[in-house]
C-alpha positions in Angstrom: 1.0 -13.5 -3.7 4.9 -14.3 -3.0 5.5 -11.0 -2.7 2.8 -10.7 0.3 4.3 -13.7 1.8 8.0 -12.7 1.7 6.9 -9.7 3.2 5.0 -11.0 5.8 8.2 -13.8 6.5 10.5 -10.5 6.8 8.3 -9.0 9.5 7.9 -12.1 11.2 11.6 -12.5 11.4 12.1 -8.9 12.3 10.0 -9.1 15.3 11.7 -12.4 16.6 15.0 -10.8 16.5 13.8 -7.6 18.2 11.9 -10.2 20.9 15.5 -12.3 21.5 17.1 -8.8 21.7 14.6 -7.3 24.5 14.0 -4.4 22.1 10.3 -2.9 20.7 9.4 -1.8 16.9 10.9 2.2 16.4 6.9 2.9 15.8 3.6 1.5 16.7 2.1 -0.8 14.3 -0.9 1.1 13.8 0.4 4.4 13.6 3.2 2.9 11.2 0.7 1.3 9.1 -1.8 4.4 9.3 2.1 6.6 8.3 2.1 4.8 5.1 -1.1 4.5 3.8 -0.5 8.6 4.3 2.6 8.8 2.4 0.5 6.5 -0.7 -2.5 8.4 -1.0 -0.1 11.3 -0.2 1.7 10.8 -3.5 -1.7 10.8 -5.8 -2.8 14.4 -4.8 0.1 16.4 -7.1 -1.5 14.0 -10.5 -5.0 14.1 -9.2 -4.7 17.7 -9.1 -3.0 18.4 -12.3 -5.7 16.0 -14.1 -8.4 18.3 -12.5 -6.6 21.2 -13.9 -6.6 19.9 -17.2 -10.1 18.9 -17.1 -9.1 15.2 -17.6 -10.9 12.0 -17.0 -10.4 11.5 -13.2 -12.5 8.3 -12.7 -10.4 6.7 -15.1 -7.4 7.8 -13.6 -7.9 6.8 -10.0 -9.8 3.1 -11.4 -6.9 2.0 -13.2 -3.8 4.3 -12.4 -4.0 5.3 -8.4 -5.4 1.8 -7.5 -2.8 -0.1 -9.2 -0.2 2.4 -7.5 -2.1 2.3 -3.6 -3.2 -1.3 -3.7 -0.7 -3.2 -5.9 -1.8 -5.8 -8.1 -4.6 -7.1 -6.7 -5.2 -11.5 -6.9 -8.0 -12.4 -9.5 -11.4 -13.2 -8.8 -12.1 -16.7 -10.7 -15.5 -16.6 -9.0 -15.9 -12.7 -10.4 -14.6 -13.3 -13.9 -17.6 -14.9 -15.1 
């Protein structure tokens, strides 16, 4: 969760600094955002394809290796984990 915060702090003190300097972002925040989710789910086809190829488990593979790659580690549930 520090990590989300921190990153959140950096952007926030980005965006002051380009406000005091009269400047705006180099890229719109959507398409920015909309750029990099791209360029994540970008970098699963090459594995998703070779597991295809090899006939592995792919459910497996995007449950526990892609999410953990595209999402990060995600907070627990305490309400979820019975």
């Amino acid at each position: 969760m520090s990590s989300y915060l921190l990153s959140l702090g950096a952007g926030l003190l980005i965006g002051v600094i380009y406000s005091l300097l009269g400047v705006r972002s180099p890229a719109p925040p959507v398409v920015a955002l909309v750029g990099l989710a791209g360029i994540l789910l970008g970098e699963q086809i090459i594995p998703i394809a070779k597991r295809i190829a090899d006939r592995a488990e792919l459910t497996r593979f995007i449950r526990h290796d892609c999410s953990q790659h595209v999402l990060g580690p995600l907070p627990a549930n305490k309400d979820c984990d019975g």
